[in-house]
Kinemage of the C-alpha trace (Angstrom):
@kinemage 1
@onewidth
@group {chain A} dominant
@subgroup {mainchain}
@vectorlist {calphas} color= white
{ca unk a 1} P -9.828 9.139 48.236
{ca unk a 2} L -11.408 11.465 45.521
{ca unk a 3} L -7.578 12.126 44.301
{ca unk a 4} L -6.857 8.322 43.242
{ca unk a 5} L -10.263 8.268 41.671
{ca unk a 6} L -9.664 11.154 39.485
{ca unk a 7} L -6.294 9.624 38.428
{ca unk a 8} L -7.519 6.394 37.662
{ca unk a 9} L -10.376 8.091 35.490
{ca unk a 10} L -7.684 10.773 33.483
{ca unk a 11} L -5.798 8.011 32.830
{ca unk a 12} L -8.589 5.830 31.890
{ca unk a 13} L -9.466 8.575 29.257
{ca unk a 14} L -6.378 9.297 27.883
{ca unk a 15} L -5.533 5.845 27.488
{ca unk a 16} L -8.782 5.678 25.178
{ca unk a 17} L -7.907 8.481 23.591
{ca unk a 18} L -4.568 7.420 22.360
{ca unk a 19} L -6.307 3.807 21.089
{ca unk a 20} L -8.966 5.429 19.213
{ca unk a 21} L -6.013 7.554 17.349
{ca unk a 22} L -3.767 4.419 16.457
{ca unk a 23} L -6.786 2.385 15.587
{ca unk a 24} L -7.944 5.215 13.143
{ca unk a 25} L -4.143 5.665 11.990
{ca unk a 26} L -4.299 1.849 10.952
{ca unk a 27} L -7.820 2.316 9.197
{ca unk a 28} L -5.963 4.935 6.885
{ca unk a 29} L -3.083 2.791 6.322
{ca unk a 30} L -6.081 0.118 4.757
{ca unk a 31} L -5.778 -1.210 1.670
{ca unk a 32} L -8.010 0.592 -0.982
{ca unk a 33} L -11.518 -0.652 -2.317
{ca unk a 34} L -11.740 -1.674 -6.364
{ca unk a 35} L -11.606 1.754 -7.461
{ca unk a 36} L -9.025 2.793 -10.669
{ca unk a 37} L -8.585 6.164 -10.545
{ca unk a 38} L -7.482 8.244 -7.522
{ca unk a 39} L -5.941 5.227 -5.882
{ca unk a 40} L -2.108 4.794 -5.647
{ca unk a 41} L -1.234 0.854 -6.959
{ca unk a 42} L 1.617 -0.280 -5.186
{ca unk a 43} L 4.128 -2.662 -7.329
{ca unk a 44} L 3.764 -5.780 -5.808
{ca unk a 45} L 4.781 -8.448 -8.515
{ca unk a 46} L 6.830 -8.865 -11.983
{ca unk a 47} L 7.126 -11.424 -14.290
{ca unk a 48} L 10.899 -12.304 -14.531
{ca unk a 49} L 11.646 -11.069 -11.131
{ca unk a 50} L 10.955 -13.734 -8.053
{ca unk a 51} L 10.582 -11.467 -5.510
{ca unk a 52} L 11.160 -7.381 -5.873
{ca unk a 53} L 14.726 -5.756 -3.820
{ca unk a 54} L 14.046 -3.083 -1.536
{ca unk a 55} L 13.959 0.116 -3.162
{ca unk a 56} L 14.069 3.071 -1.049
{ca unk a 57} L 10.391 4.830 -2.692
{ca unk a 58} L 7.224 2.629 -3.307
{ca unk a 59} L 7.002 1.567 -7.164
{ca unk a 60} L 3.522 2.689 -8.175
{ca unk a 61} L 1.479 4.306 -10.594
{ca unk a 62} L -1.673 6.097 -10.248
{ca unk a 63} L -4.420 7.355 -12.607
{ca unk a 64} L -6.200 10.642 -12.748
{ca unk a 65} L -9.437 10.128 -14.448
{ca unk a 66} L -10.250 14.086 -14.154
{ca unk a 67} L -7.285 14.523 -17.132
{ca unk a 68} L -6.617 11.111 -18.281
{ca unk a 69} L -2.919 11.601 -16.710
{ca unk a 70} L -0.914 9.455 -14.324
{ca unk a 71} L 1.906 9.682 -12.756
{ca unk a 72} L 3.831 7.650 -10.756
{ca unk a 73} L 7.516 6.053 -9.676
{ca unk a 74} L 8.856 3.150 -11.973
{ca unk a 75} L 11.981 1.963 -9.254
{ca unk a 76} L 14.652 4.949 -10.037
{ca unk a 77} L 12.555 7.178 -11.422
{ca unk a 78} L 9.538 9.270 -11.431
{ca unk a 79} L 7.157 9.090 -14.394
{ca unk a 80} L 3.951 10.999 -15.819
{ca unk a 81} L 2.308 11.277 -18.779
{ca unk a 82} L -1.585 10.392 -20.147
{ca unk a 83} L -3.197 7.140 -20.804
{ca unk a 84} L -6.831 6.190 -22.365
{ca unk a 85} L -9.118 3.959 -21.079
{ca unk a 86} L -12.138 2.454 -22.470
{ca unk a 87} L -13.800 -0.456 -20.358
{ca unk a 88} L -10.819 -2.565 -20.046
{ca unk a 89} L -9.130 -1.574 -22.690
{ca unk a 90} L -5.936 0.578 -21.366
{ca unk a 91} L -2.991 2.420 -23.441
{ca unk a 92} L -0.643 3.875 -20.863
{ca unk a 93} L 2.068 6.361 -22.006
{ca unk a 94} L 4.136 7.252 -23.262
{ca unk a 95} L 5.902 7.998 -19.747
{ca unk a 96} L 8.031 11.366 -19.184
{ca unk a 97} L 10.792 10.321 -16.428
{ca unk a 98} L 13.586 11.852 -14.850
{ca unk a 99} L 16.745 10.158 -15.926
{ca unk a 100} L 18.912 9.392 -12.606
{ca unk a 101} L 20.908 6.392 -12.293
{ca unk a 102} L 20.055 3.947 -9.423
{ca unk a 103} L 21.578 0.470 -8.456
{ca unk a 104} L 21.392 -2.065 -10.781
{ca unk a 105} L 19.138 -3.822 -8.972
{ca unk a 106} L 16.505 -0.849 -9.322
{ca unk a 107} L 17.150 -0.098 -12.923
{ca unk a 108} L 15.640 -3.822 -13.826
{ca unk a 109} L 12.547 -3.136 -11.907
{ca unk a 110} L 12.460 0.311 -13.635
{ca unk a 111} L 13.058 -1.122 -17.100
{ca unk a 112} L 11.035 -3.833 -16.327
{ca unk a 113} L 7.900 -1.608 -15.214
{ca unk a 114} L 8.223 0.994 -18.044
{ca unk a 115} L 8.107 -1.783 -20.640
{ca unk a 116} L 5.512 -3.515 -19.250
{ca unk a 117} L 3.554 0.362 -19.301
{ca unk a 118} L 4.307 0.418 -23.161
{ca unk a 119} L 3.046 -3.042 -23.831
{ca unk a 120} L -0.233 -2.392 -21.756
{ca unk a 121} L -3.609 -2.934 -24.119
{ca unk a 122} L -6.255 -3.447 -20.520
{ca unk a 123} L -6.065 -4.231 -17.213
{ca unk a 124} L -7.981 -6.512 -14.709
{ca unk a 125} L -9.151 -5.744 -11.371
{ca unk a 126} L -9.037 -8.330 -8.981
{ca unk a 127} L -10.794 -7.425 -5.623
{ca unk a 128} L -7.666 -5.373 -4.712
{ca unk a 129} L -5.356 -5.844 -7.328
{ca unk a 130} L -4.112 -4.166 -10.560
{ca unk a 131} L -3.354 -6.221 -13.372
{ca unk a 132} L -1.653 -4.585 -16.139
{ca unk a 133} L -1.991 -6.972 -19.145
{ca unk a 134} L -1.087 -7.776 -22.756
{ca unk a 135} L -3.953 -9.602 -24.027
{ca unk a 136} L -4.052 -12.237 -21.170
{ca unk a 137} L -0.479 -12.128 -20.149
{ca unk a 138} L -0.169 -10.379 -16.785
{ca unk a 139} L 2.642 -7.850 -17.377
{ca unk a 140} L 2.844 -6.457 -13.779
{ca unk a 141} L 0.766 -6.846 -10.450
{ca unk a 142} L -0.389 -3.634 -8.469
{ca unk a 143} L -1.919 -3.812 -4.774
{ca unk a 144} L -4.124 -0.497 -4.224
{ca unk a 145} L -3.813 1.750 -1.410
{ca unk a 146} L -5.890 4.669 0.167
{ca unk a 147} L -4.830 8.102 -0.371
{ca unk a 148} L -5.117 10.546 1.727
């Protein structure tokens, strides 16, 4: 009789155990709170394009207040370089990339990201969004995400 209990209660346990791990995996996989720096912004819209092709490696950017450098991946291509920021006033670039060729498709996003980088003069934060901005055009969309 005390056999079955002690399965029961083993299995109990490690059945909580494995919960609390994939709940906790989830938590990390949480989108980020309003913060600019240290937080990777995901690509998540661009004007011109109705809905973004499936690229292989996010499209993000992310800013290191600690230098005033960011790096990040434009579609095809990695980029870094420095940026300066004062209130909401942003100048981004310019951007150091590799220079590999990628599907067409790709290379728009990437052209259409790095120009929209150039053109930057602030940004916007919108609960969890990253607006890049021209005066009050919205040049590209970001959606921020924890790092780990």
């Amino acid at each position: 009789m005390k056999r079955p209990a002690l399965f029961l209660l083993a299995i109990s346990l490690l059945s909580a155990s494995c919960h609390k791990k994939i709940h906790s995996q989830q938590a990390s996989a949480m989108t980020a709170t309003e913060t600019f720096d240290n937080t990777r912004w995901k690509l998540v819209k661009l004007p011109g394009i109705d809905s973004l092709p499936a690229i292989q490696k996010d499209v993000f950017i992310q800013f290191n207040t600690s230098d005033s450098s960011f790096r990040g991946h434009a579609g095809c291509n990695n980029m870094t370089g420095r940026y300066s920021r004062d209130g909401n006033s942003l100048t981004i670039g310019p951007a150091a990339m590799t220079r590999m060729m990628c599907p067409e498709a790709n290379m728009k996003v990437e052209n259409l990201v790095t120009k929209a980088i150039n053109a930057t003069n602030n940004y916007l934060i919108k609960g969890e969004h990253l607006e890049l901005r021209k005066d009050n055009e919205v040049l590209a969309e970001f959606e921020a995400l924890y790092l780990k």
